[in-house]
C-alpha positions as CSV (number, residue, x, y, z in Angstrom):
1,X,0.0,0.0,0.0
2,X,1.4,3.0,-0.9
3,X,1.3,6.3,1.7
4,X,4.0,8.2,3.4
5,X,3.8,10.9,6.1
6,X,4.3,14.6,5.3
7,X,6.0,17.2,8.2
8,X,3.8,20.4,7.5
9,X,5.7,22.5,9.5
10,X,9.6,22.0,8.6
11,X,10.8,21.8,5.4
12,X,11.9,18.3,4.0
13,X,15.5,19.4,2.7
14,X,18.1,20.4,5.4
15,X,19.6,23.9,4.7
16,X,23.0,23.1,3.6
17,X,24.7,25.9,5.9
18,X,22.7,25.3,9.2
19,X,22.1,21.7,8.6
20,X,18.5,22.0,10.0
21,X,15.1,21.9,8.5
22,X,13.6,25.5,7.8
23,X,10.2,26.4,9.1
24,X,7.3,26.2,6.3
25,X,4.9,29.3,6.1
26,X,2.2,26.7,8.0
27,X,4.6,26.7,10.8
28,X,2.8,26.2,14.4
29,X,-0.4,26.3,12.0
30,X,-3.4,23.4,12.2
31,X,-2.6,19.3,12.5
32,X,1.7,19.0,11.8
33,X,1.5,15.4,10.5
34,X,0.0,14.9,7.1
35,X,-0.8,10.9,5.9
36,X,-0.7,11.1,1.7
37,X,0.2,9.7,-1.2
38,X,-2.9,6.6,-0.8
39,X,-4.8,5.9,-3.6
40,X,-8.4,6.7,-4.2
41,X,-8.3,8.1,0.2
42,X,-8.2,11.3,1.0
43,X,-5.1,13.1,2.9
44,X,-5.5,12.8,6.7
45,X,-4.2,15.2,9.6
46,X,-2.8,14.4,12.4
47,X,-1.1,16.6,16.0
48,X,1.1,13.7,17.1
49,X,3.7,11.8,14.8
50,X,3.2,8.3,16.3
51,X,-0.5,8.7,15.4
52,X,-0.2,9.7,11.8
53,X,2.4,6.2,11.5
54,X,-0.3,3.9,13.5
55,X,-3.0,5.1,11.1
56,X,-0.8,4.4,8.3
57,X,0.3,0.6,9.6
58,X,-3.8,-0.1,10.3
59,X,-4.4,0.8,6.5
60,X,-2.2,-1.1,5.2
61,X,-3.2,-4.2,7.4
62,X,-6.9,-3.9,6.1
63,X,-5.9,-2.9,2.6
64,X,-4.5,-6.4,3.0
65,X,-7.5,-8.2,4.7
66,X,-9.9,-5.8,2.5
67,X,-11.4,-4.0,4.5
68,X,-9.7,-0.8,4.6
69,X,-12.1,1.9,4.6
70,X,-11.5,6.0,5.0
71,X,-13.3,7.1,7.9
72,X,-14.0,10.0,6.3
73,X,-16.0,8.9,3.7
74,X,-18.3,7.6,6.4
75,X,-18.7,11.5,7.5
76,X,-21.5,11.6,5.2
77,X,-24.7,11.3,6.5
78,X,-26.9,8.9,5.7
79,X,-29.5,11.0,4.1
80,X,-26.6,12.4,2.2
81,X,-25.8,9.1,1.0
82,X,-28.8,8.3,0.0
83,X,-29.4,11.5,-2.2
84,X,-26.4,11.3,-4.2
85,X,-25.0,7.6,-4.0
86,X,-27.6,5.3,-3.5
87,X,-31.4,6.7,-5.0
88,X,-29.3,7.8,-8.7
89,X,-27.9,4.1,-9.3
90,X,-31.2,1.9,-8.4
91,X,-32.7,-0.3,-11.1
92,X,-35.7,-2.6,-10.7
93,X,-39.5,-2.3,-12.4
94,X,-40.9,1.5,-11.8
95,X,-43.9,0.1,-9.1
96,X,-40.6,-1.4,-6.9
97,X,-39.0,1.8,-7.1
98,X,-41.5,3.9,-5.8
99,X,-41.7,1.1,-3.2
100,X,-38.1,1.7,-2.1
101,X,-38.6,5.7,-2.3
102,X,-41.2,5.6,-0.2
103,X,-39.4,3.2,2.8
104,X,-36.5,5.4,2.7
105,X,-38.3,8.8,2.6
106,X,-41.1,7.9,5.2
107,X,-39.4,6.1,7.6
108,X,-35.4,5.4,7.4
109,X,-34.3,9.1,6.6
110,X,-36.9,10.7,9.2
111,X,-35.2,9.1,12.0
112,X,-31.8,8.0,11.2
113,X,-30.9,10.1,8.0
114,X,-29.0,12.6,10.1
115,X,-26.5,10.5,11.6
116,X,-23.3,9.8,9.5
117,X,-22.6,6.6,8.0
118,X,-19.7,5.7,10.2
119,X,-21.6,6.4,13.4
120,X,-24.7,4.1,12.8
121,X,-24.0,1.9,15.5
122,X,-26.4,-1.4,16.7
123,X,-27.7,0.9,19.0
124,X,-29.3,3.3,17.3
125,X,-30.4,0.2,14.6
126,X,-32.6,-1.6,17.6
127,X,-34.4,2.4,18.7
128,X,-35.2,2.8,14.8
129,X,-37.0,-1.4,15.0
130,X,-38.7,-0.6,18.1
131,X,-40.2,2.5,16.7
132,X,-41.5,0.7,13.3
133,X,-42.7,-1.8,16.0
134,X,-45.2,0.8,17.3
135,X,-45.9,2.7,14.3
136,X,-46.1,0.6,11.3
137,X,-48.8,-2.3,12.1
138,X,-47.7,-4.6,9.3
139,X,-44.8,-7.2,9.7
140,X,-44.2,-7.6,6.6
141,X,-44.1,-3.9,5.8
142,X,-41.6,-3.2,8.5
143,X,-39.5,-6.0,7.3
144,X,-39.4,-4.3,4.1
145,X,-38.5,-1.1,5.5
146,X,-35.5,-3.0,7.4
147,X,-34.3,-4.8,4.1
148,X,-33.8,-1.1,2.5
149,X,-32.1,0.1,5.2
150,X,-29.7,-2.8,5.0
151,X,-29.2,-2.6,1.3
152,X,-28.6,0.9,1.5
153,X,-25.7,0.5,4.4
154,X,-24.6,-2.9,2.0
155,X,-24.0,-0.1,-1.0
156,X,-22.1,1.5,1.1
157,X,-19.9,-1.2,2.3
158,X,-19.0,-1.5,-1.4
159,X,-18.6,2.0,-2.0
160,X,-15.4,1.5,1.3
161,X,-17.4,4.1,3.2
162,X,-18.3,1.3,5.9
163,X,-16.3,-1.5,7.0
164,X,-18.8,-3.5,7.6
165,X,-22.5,-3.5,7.7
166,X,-24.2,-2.8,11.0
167,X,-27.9,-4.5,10.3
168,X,-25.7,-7.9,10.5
169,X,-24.8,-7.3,14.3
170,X,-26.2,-10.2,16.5
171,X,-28.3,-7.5,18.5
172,X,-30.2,-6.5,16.0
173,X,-33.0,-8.8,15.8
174,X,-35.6,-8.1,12.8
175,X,-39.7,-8.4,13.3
176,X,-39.9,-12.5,12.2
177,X,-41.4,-12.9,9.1
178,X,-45.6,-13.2,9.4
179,X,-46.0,-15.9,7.0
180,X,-49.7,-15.5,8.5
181,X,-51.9,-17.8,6.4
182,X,-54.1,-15.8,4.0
183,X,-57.7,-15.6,4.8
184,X,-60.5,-16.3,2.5
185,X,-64.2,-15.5,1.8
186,X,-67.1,-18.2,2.1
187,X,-68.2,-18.6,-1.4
188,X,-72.0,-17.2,0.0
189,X,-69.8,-13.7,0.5
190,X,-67.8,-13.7,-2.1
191,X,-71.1,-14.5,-4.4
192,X,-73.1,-11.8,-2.4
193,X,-70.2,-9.7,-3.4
194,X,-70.3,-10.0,-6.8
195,X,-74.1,-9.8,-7.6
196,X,-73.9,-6.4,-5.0
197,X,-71.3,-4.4,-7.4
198,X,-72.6,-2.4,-10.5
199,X,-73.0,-5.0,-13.8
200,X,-70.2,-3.3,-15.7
201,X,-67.7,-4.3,-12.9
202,X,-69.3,-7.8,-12.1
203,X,-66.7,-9.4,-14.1
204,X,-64.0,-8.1,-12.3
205,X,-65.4,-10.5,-9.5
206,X,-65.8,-13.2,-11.9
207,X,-62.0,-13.5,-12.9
208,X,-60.5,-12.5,-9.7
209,X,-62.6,-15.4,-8.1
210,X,-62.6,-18.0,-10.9
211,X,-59.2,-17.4,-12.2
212,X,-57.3,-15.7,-9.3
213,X,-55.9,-12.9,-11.0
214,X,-54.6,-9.7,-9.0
215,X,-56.6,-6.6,-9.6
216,X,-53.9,-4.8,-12.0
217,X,-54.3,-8.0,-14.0
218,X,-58.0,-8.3,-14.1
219,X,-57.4,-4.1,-15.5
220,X,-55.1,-5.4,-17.9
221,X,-56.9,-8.5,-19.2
222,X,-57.5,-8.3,-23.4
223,X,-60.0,-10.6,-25.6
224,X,-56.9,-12.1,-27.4
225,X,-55.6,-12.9,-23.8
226,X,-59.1,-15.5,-23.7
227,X,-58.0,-19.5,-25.4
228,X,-61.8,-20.7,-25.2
229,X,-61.3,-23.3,-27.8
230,X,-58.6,-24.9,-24.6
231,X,-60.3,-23.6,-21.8
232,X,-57.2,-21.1,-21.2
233,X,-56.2,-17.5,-20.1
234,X,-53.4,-15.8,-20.9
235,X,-51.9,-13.2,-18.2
236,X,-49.6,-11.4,-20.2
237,X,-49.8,-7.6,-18.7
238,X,-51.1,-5.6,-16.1
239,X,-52.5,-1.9,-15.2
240,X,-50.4,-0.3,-12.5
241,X,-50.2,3.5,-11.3
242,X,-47.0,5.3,-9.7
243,X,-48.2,9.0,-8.8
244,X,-51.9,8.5,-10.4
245,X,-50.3,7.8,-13.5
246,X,-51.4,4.6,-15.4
247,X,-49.3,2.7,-17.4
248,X,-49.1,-1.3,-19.1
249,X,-46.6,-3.4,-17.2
250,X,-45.8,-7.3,-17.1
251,X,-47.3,-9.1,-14.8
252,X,-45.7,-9.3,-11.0
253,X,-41.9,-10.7,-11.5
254,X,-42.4,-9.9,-14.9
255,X,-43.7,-13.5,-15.3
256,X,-46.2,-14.2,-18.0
257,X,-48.1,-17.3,-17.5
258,X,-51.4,-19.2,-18.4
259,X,-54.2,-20.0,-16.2
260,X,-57.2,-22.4,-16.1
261,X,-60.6,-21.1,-17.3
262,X,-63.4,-22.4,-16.0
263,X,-66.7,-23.1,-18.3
264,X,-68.4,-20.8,-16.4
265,X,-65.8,-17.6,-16.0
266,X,-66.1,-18.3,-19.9
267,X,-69.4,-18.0,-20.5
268,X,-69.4,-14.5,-18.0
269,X,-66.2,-13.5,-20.3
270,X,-68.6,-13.8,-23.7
271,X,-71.4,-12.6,-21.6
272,X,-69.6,-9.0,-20.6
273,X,-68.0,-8.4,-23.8
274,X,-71.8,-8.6,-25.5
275,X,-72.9,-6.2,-23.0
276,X,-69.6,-3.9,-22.3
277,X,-67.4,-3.9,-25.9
278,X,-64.0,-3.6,-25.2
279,X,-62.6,-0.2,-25.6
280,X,-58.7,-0.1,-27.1
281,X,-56.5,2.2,-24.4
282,X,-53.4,3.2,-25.1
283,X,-50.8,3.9,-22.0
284,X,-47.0,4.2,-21.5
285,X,-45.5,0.6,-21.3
286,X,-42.7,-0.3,-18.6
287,X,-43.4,3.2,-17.1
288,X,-45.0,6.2,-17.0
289,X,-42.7,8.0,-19.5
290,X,-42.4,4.4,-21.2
291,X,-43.2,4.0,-25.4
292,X,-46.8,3.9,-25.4
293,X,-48.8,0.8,-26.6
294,X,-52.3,0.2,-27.4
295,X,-54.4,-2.8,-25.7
296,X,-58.1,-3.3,-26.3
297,X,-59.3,-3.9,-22.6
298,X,-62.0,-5.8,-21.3
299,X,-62.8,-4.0,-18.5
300,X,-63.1,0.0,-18.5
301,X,-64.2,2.9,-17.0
302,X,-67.7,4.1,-18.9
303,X,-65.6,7.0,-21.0
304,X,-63.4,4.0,-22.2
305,X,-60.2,4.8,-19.9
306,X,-58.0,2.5,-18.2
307,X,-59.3,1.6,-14.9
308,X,-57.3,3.0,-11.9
309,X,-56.4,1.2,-9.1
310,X,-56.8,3.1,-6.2
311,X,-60.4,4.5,-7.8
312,X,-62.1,1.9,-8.5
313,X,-61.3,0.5,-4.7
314,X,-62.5,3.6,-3.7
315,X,-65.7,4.0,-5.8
316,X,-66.5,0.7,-6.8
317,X,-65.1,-1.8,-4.5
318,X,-66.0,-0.7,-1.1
319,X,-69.9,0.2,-2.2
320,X,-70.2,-3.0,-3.1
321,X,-68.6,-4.5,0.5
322,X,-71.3,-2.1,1.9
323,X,-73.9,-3.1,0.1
324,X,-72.8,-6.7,0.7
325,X,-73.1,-6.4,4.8
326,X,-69.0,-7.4,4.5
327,X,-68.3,-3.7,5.7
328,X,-69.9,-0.9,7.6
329,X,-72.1,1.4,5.1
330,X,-69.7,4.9,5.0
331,X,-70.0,7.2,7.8
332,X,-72.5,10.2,7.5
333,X,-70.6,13.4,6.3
334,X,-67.0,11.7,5.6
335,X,-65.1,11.7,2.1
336,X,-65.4,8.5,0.0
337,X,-61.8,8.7,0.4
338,X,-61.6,8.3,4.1
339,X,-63.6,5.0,3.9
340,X,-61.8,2.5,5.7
341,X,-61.8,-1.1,4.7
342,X,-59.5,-3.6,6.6
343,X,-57.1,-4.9,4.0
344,X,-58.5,-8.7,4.7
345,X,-61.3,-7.2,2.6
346,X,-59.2,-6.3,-0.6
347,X,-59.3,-7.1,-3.8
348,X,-56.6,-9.5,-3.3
349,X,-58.9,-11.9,-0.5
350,X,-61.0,-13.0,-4.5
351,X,-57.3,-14.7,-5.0
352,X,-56.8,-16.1,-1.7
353,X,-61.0,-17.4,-1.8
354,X,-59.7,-18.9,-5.1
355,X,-56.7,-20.7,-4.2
356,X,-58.7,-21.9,-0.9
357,X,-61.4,-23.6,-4.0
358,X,-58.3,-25.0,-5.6
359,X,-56.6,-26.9,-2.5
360,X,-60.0,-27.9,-0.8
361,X,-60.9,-29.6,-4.4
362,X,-57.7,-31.8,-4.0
363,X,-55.6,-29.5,-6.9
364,X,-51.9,-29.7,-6.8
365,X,-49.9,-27.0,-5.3
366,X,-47.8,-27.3,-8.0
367,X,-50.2,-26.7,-10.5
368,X,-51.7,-23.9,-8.6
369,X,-48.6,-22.2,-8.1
370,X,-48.1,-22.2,-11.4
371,X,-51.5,-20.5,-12.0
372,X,-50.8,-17.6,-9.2
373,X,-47.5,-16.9,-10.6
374,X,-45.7,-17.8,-7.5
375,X,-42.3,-18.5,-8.1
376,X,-42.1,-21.9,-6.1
377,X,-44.9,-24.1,-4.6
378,X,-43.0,-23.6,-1.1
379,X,-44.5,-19.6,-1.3
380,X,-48.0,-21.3,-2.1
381,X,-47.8,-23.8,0.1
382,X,-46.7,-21.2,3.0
383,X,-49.9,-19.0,2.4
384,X,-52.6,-21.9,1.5
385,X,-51.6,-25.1,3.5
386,X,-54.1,-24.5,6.4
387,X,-56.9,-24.9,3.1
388,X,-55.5,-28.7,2.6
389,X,-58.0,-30.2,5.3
390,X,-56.8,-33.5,4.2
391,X,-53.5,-33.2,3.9
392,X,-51.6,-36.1,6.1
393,X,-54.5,-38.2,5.5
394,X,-53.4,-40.4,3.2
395,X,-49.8,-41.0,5.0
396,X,-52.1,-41.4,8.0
397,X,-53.7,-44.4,6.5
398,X,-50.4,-46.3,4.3
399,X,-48.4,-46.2,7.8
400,X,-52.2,-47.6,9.7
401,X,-51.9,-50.0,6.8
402,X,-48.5,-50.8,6.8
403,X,-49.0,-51.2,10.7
404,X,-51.7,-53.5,10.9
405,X,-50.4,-56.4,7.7
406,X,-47.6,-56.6,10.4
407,X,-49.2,-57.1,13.3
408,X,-51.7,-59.6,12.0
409,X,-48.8,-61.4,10.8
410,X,-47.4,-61.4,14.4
411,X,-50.2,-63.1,15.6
């Protein structure tokens, strides 16, 4: 490792009539001892000589375990960091994005983005987890607000403005994982459901329930997405928003993938397109400022728009809830807006009703992972065992089996 150690205050040439070391203009002026000459690392000061030479020996040793880091480069603060080094250089789908931005602007800069990098300590790291503990009700939520944090501090272990990352310290122990099983409508609700909202928006229902497709995907569905000759449906986009603006997208983990369709679903599919002809939209692909592509969608707003997320929950979704005694009609004098639902009783419960059907019918979780886009069976089996009411029934009965052949034969 290269380096040496500069005398700011005497001259490095000896004066060739005195023999001594003249005095510099920065004579008796700030730190004497100046640490140079190391690639890519700032000069550092020092009063003492035998400091500046220690500091020196430690970097090399860590240059030569790597992990020799500039402690001034952790000065910055972490808000800092995440302004200029870390938010510029982050890829990932638009909707994930928006995701991050909001974890790190709600909640990690607010109450730890004015301490510098280096002096995050465990600390300060189990304060900020007790906090989300008591503010953020979701586990899962405040897991994902930890796992940007961490990736954040990770970035700038790379960047050698941390030595090492301080999430990984034994004391910090993160919210576990709720893993809570998913909980699912009696077909007599979600039925009462569907006949309650308005006729246009009845087949929203009808795929979320028979085919379990998330909401943006229901918005994105096309006719020439529907195989009834085979009985199949095609998920090959879906509507999202970022900011209230719409836009096409693949589906979630940009996975496209086929589905079962039920007689029925088809016959409500033919049924609705008689009644509500699909209107052509054309949005942004990718993104909001994405090339824009045109999709002739099956399920609109009455002026022929895309439908938007967020409105249609708002509008179309939680009138019919109401009107379906699942939640309270909307208080007297409030805003349509400030009609609370509990999230049990989102969109999303038509897929976890659906995959409940599935399981309780005897299908394979392989199969159905397959049709919910998971990306193993182990995810689907992790939300949906508790609907397998039979599951360990048929071990039950080889081992009985087994067990009793042997202990006839005994006798």
């Amino acid at each position: 490792m290269a380096g040496y150690i500069e005398d700011r205050w005497l001259k490095k040439k000896k004066d060739p009539v005195t023999g001594r070391r003249e005095k510099t203009a920065r004579y008796g002026k700030g730190k004497r001892y100046k640490v140079a000459g190391i690639p890519g690392v700032r000069d550092r000061s020092f009063e003492v000589l035998e400091d500046a030479k220690a500091w020196l020996r430690r970097a090399a040793t860590d240059e030569e375990r790597g992990e020799f880091v500039d402690p001034r480069d952790g000065s910055i603060t972490l808000a800092e960091y995440i302004a200029t080094h870390w938010a510029p250089g982050r890829g990932g789908a638009p909707k994930t994005q928006d995701s991050q931005e909001r974890r790190w602007r709600l909640h990690i800069v607010p109450h730890l983005g004015q301490l510098p990098l280096r002096s995050i300590a465990a600390t300060d790291l189990r304060a900020f987890i007790t906090k989300l503990e008591s503010t953020v009700s979701s586990v899962d939520y405040q897991r994902g607000i930890l796992s940007e944090l961490s990736s954040i501090l990770e970035a700038a272990v790379d960047d050698k403005r941390l030595a090492r990352n301080p999430m990984h310290a034994k004391s910090v122990r993160w919210p576990k994982s709720s893993r809570e099983p998913r909980d699912a409508w009696p077909m007599d609700t979600a039925l009462r459901v569907r006949d309650a909202i308005s006729e246009r928006n009845r087949i929203a229902v009808v795929v979320g329930l028979g085919c379990g497709l998330r909401q943006g995907e229901v918005f994105g569905l096309s006719p020439e997405d529907i195989d009834y000759g085979r009985g199949l449906l095609h998920v090959r986009r879906q509507v999202q928003a970022i900011h209230g603006r719409l836009y096409f997208a693949l589906p979630k983990g940009k996975k496209i993938r086929t589905v079962d369709l039920p007689p029925s679903v088809a016959e409500e599919l033919k049924r609705h397109i008689e009644a509500f002809p699909p209107a052509e939209v054309e949005l942004p692909w990718g993104k909001p400022e994405g090339e824009r592509k045109k999709f002739s969608l099956l399920l609109t707003t009455r002026f022929g728009n895309a439908v938007a997320v967020n409105t249609w929950n708002t509008y179309t979704w939680k009138p019919a809830l109401a009107k379906a005694g699942v939640i309270p009609p909307r208080a007297e004098g409030s805003k349509a807006w400030q009609w609370a639902a509990a999230p049990k009783h989102g969109f999303h419960v038509l897929r976890h009703t659906y995959a409940s059907i599935m399981l309780e019918a005897g299908e394979s979780v392989v199969t159905l992972a397959r049709w919910l886009g998971h990306s193993s069976p182990a995810i689907t089996l992790g939300y949906y065992a508790h609907f397998m009411p039979e599951a360990g029934s048929k071990g039950r009965g080889t081992i009985d089996g087994l067990l009793g052949e042997r202990g006839r034969s005994a006798c």
